[in-house]
C-alpha positions as CSV (number, residue, x, y, z in Angstrom):
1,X,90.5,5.5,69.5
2,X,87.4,4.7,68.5
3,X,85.6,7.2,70.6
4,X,88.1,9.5,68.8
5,X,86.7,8.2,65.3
6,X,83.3,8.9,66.8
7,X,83.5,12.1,67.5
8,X,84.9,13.0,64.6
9,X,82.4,10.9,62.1
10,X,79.7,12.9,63.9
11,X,81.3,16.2,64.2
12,X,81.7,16.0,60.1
13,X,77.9,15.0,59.7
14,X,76.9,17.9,61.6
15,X,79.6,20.2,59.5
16,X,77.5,19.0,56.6
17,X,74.2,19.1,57.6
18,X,74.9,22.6,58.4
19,X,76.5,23.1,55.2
20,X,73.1,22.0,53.3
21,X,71.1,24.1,55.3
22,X,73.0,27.2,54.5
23,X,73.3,26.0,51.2
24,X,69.4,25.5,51.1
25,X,68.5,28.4,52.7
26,X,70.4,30.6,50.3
27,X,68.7,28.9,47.3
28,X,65.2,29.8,49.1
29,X,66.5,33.7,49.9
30,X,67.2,33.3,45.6
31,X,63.7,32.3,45.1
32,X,62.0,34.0,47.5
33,X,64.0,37.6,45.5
34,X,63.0,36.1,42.1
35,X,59.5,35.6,43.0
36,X,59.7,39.3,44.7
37,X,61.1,40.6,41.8
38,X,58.7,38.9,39.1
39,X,56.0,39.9,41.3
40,X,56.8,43.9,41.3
41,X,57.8,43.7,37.6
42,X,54.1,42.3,37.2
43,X,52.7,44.8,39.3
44,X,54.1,47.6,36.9
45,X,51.9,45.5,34.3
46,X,45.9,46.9,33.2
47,X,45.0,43.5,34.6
48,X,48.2,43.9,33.8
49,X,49.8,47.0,31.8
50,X,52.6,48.8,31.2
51,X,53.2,52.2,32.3
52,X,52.0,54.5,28.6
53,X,53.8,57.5,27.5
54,X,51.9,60.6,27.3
55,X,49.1,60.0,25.0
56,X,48.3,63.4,23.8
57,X,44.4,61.7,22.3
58,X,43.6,59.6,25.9
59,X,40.5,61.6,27.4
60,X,39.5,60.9,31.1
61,X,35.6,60.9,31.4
62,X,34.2,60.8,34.6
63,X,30.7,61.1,35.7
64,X,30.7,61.1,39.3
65,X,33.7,61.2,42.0
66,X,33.3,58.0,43.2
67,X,34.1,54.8,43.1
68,X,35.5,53.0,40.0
69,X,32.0,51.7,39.1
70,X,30.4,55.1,38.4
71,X,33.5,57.1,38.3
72,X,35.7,57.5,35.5
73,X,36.7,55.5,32.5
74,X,38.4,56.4,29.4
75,X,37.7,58.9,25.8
76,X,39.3,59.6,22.7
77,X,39.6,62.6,21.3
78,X,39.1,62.6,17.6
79,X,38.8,66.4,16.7
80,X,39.2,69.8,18.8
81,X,35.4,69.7,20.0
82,X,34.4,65.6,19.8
83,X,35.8,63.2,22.0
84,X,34.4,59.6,21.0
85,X,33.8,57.0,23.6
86,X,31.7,54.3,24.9
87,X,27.7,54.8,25.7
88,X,27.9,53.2,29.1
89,X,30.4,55.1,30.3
90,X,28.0,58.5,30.7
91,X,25.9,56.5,33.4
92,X,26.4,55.4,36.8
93,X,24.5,52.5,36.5
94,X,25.2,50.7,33.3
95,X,23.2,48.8,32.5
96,X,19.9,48.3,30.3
97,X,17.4,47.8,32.7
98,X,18.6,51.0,35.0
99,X,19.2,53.2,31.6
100,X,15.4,53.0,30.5
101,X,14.2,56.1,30.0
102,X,17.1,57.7,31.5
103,X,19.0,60.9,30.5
104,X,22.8,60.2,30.4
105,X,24.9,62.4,32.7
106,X,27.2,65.2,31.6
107,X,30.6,64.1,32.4
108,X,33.7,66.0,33.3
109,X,36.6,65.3,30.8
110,X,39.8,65.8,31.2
111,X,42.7,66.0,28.6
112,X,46.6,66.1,28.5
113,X,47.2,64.0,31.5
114,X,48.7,60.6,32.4
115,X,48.2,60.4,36.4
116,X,44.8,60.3,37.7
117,X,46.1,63.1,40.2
118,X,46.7,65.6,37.2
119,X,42.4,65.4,36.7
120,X,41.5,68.5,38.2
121,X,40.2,71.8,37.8
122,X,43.6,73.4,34.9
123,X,43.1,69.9,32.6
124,X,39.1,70.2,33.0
125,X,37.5,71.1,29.2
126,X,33.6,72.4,29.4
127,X,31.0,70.0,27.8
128,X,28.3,71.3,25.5
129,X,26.5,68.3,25.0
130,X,26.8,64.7,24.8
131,X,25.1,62.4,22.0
132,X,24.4,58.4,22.3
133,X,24.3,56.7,19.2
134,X,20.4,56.5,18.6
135,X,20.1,52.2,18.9
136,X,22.2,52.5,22.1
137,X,21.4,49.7,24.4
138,X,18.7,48.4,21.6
139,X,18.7,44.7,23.0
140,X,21.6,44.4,25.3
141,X,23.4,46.4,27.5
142,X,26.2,46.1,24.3
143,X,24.8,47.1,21.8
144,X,25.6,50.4,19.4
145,X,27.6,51.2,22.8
146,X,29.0,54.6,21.5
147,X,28.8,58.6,22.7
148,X,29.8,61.7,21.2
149,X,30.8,64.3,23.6
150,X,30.9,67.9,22.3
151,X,33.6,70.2,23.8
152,X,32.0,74.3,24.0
153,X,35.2,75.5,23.0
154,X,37.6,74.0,20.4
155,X,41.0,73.0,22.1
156,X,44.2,74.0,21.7
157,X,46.7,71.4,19.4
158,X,49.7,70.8,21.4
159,X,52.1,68.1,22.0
160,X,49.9,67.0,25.1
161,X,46.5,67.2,23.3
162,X,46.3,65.8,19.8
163,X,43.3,63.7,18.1
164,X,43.5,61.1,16.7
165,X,42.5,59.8,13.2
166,X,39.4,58.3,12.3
167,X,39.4,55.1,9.8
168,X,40.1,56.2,6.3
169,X,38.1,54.1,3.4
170,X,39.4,50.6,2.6
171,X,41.6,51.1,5.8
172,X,40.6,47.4,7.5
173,X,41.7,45.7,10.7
174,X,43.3,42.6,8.9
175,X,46.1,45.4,7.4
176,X,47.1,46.3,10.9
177,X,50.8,45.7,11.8
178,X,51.8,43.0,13.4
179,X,47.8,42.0,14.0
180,X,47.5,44.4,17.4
181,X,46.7,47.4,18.4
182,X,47.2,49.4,21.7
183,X,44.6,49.9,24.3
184,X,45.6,52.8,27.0
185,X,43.6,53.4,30.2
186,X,43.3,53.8,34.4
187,X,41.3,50.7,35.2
188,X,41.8,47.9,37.0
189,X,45.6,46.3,37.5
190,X,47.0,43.2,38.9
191,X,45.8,44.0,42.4
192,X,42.8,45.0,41.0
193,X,43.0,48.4,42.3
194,X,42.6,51.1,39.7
195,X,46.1,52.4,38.3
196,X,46.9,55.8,39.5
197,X,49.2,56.1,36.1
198,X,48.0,55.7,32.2
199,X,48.8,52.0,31.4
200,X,48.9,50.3,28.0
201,X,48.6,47.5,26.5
202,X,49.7,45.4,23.1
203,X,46.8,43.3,22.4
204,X,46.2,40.3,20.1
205,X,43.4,41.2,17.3
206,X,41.0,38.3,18.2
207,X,39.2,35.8,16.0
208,X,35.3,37.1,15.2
209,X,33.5,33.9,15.5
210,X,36.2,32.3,18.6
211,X,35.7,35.7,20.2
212,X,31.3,35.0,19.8
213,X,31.8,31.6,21.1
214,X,33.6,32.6,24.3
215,X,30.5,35.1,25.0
216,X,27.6,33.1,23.7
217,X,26.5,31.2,27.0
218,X,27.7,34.1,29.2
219,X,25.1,36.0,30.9
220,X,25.3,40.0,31.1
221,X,27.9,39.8,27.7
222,X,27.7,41.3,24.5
223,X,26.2,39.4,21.6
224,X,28.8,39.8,19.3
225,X,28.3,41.2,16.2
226,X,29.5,42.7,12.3
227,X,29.9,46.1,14.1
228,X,32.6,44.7,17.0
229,X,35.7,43.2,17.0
230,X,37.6,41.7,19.6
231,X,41.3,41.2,20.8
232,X,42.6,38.1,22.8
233,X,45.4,38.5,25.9
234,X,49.0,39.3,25.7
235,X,51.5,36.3,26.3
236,X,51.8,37.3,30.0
237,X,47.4,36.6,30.3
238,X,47.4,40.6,31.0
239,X,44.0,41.9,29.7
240,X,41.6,44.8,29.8
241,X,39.8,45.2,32.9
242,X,36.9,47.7,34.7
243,X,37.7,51.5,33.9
244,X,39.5,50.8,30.7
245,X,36.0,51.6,28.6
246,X,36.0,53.8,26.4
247,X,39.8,54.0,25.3
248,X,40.5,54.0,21.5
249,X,42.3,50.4,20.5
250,X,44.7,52.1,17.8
251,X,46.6,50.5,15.3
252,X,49.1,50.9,12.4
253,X,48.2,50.5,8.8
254,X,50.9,47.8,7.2
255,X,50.9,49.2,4.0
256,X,50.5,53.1,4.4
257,X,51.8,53.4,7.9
258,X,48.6,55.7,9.0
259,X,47.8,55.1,12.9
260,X,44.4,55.7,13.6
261,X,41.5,54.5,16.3
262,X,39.6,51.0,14.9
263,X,37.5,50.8,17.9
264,X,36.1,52.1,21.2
265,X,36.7,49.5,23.9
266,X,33.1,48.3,25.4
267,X,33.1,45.4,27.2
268,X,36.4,46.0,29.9
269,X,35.2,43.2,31.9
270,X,37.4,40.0,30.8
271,X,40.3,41.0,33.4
272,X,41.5,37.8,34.5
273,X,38.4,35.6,33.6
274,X,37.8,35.9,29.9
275,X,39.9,36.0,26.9
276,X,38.7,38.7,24.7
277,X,38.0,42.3,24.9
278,X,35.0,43.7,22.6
279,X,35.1,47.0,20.7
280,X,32.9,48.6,19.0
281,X,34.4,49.0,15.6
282,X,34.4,52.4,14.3
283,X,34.4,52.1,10.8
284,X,31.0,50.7,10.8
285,X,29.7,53.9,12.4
286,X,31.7,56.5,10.8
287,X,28.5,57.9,8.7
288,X,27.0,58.1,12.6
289,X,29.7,60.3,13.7
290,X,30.4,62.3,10.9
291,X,26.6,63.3,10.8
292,X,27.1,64.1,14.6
293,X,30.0,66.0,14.2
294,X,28.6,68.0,11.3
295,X,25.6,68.9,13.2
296,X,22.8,67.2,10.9
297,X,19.4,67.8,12.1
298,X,16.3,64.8,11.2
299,X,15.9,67.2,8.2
300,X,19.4,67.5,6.8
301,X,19.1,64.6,4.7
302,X,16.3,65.4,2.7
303,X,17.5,68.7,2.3
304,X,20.4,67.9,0.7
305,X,18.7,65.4,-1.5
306,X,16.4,68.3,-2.7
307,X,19.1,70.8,-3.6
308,X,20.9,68.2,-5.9
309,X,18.0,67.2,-7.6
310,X,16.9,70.3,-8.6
311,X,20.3,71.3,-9.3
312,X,20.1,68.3,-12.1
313,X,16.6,68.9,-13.1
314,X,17.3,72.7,-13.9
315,X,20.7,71.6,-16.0
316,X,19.7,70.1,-20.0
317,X,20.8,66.6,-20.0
318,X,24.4,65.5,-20.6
């Protein structure tokens, strides 16, 4: 009888233990497919980002066929010949010190596409010319870190290539909706490869003097100044990363509902190691770009000064 008991006492431990290790095992196969699963929903996210809709101003400018580094980045195109983006992206080595004295190199550009495998000869537009801002790379490899590109032939208006708006007067960041604005681009993603699909991301717009902090004892940042801004990470830490240069950071007015592009994305490098991204904020250089776009020479200026006054002079006094 008690050999009887035995057996059975054991024979039910054994029932159990296997019990708990079915039971455990199915709780790890759970974990194991939520971890899977949060992990390829994060992989859909520039270090991070979320697959973009067509973004009928996104440019693709690329200077060589190459690697990330000297390959593409990103463009905005802001009339049907100008596409505005960042100064460093029309050289393959960017910084100051390999710049010197250096002629930037005429890109290939590429509008009205949202994979990387649509860049090719039908989605190619001709360059005339480019134009860096004339204080480009002044002090830092940061600074005045803007390019005009001119198209040779105007483009076609479609619902795949559109510009978009400039800053309008009294249009400032602190009316944006929500406090964000979107930033679209290829570069790098979670597996820090570069995304073969347009990504975008809601981002944060940053505090000015937090943002200068982060980058103050930083070697190889920008000095942050009145002409950039900055934005911060979304809630998931996803951020702007290498390749995403260049791209317009657009927002919404609040009060008049007007989207248009407050800055040209510079410094792409916090990816998973710094908090802010740093733009170059358009509105400070719009009398830059709209002298650019109009085609001023040195002499415009004073020309212009010297019709009106004698215009005046030759009127009698009112």
């Amino acid at each position: 009888m008690w050999f009887s008991v035995t057996v059975l006492l054991l024979a039910t431990c054994c029932l159990a233990d296997v019990a708990a290790t079915k039971e455990k095992s199915a709780s790890q196969n759970v974990s194991v497919l939520f971890v899977s699963r949060l992990a390829s929903l994060r992989s859909r996210r520039m270090v991070g980002g979320t697959l973009a809709p067509h973004v009928p101003w996104q440019a693709m400018v690329s200077v060589s066929d190459g690697k990330l580094g000297g390959g593409y980045a990103g463009g905005a195109l802001i009339s049907d010949r100008w596409i505005l983006t960042a100064g460093r992206n029309l050289f393959v080595m960017k910084r100051q010190q390999d710049i010197q004295g250096k002629e930037p190199v005429i890109p290939k550009v590429y509008l009205g596409i949202s994979g990387r495998e649509e860049a090719d000869e039908s989605k190619e537009v001709a360059v005339q010319k480019v134009v860096l801002h004339p204080s480009f790379q002044n002090k830092t490899d940061w600074d005045n870190d803007l390019a005009l590109i001119q198209l040779k032939k105007p483009v076609d208006m479609s619902d795949k290539v559109t510009p978009i708006p400039l800053p309008e007067r009294g249009q400032d960041l602190e009316d944006a909706l929500r406090g964000s604005g979107v930033i679209t681009g290829w570069g790098l993603g979670i597996l820090f490869t570069p995304a073969s699909q347009l990504k975008h991301l809601v981002l944060p717009l940053a505090n000015h003097s937090v943002c200068k902090s982060e980058y103050a004892g930083i070697d190889r940042s920008p000095a942050v100044d009145d002409n950039m801004f900055c934005t911060g990470r979304t809630t998931f830490e996803e951020n702007v990363c290498s390749g995403d240069a260049g791209g317009a950071l657009v927002v919404t007015d609040a009060e008049t509902g007007d989207i248009y592009a407050a800055g040209i994305l510079s410094y792409d490098k916090p990816c998973n190691r710094h908090t802010h991204g740093v733009y170059m904020k358009i509105s400070s250089y719009l009398p830059w770009i709209h002298s650019v776009i109009r085609g001023d020479t040195e002499e415009s200026a004073a020309l212009r000064s010297d019709a009106m006054s004698k215009m005046y002079s030759w009127q009698p006094a009112l």
